[in-house]
C-alpha positions, 0 to 999 in steps of 0.5 A, a space after each residue: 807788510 813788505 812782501 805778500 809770501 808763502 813761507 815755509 821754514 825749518 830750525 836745523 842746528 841753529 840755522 834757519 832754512 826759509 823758502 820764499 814763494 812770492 805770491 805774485 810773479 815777481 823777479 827778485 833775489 834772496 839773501 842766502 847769507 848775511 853778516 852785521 848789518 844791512 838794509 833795504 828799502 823799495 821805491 814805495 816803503 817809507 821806511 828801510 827793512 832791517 836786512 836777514 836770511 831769505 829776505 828777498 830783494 825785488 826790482 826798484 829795492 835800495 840796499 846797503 850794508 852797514 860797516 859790519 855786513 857782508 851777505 851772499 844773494 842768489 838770483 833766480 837764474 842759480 848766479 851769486 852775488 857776494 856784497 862787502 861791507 859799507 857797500 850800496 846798491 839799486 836793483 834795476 832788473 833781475 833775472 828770471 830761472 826761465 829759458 823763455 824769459 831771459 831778462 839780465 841783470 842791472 845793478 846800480 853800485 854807488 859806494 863799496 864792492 860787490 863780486 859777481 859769481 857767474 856759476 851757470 851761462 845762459 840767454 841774456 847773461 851777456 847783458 849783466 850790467 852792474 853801473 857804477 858813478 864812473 863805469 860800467 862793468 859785467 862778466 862775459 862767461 861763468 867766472 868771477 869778477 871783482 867791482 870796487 868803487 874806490 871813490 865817485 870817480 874811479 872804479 876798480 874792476 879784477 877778473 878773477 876767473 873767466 871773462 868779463 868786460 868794462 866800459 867808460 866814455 865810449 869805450 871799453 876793455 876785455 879782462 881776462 882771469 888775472 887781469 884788472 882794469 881802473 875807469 875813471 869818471 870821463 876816460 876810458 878804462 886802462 889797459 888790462 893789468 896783471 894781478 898776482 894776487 888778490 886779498 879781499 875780505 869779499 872773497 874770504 866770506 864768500 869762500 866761508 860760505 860756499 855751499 856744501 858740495 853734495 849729491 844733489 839729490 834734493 834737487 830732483 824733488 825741487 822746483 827750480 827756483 829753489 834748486 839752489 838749497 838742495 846742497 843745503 837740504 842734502 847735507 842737512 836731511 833726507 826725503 822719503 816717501 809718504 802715502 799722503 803727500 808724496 816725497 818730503 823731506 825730514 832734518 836728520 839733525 834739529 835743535 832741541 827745542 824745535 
């Protein structure tokens, strides 16, 4: 196997719900949803993984989608990042869910687009860095920002909502929301833009697939690097109370045959 986990599953109307506790204190993401098809591949595999629900990805993974896929991660730190299709990436560094350790975030996009979802700020957030062939761009608040690789030598960055910033050739621009910016292999980027308007099939899979807004009360009962499912767990069960293992949570609705 790939990956030596613990895994602990349930089976709610159809949708799998998979908690993944690497066995080894590892940063890695995990793929929260995903569309069509995609792979990943480690420095060490021989062979490229067939991308599904709560596969996690670790520092050093190959991962690509296929004409078809679309898929959302979610990084230890509680931040999103939304993946378009025929799109491909290197992870170089993760980010960690602890204060004490604040490692950023280090993307390689080669081909396609990627939208960074900044909803939680933190140490070290400043220094989230996704490289592309002809720039380097990242966010500089919560907010999202848009990175298209249009082709080997240029890359387009919007800013959607918040901050962010992008660099080539030694130099650099702010973007603010609203804004957008092109980086050509060698140039530096152009001066902000402004963008009424933003259509992306990007941004359509990532709003269809938002968690639920909820009370947030699983999240009590949650260690940290799981609090992000708590909307998920909130709109699909309850908890409660038992004499031999404390506060576990029970589906109110499951498929038939489970």
């Amino acid at each position: 196997m790939r990956y030596e986990m613990k895994t602990c599953t349930a089976v709610l109307a159809g949708v799998f719900f998979l908690f993944l506790m690497p066995a080894r204190a590892e940063n890695y993401a995990v793929v929260r949803t995903i569309h069509g098809t995609g792979s990943v591949q480690g420095a060490s595999d021989e062979q490229p993984q067939t991308l599904a629900l709560n596969i996690p990805l670790m520092e050093g993974d190959n991962a690509w989608t296929g004409a078809d896929g679309q898929m959302g991660l979610v990084l230890q730190d509680g931040n999103h990042i939304w993946v378009d299709t025929d799109t491909r990436f290197e992870v170089d560094q993760l980010p960690t869910d602890s204060p004490d350790d604040p490692r950023s975030l280090r993307l390689r996009l080669w081909k396609g687009s990627i939208l960074l979802d900044m909803r939680v700020w933190g140490p070290g957030m400043d220094r989230y860095v996704v490289a592309t062939p002809s720039a380097s761009a990242g966010p500089a608040e919560t907010g999202l920002t848009l990175i298209e690789v249009e082709n080997v030598d240029r890359t387009r960055v919007t800013c959607l909502n918040g901050r962010c910033f992008v660099a080539s050739a030694g130099s650099s621009v702010g973007l603010g929301e609203g804004q957008m910016t092109y980086a050509d292999y060698g140039y530096a980027p152009l001066a902000p833009l402004a963008v009424n308007r933003v259509s992306s099939s990007l941004l359509n899979y990532r709003d269809a697939n938002l968690p639920r807004r909820t009370s947030g009360r699983s999240e009590r009962y949650l260690p940290e690097n799981l609090a992000v499912y708590s909307d998920d767990l909130d709109s699909y069960g309850d908890w409660a109370y038992t004499a031999d293992y404390g506060y576990v949570w029970r589906p109110t609705v499951v498929v038939a045959d489970w």
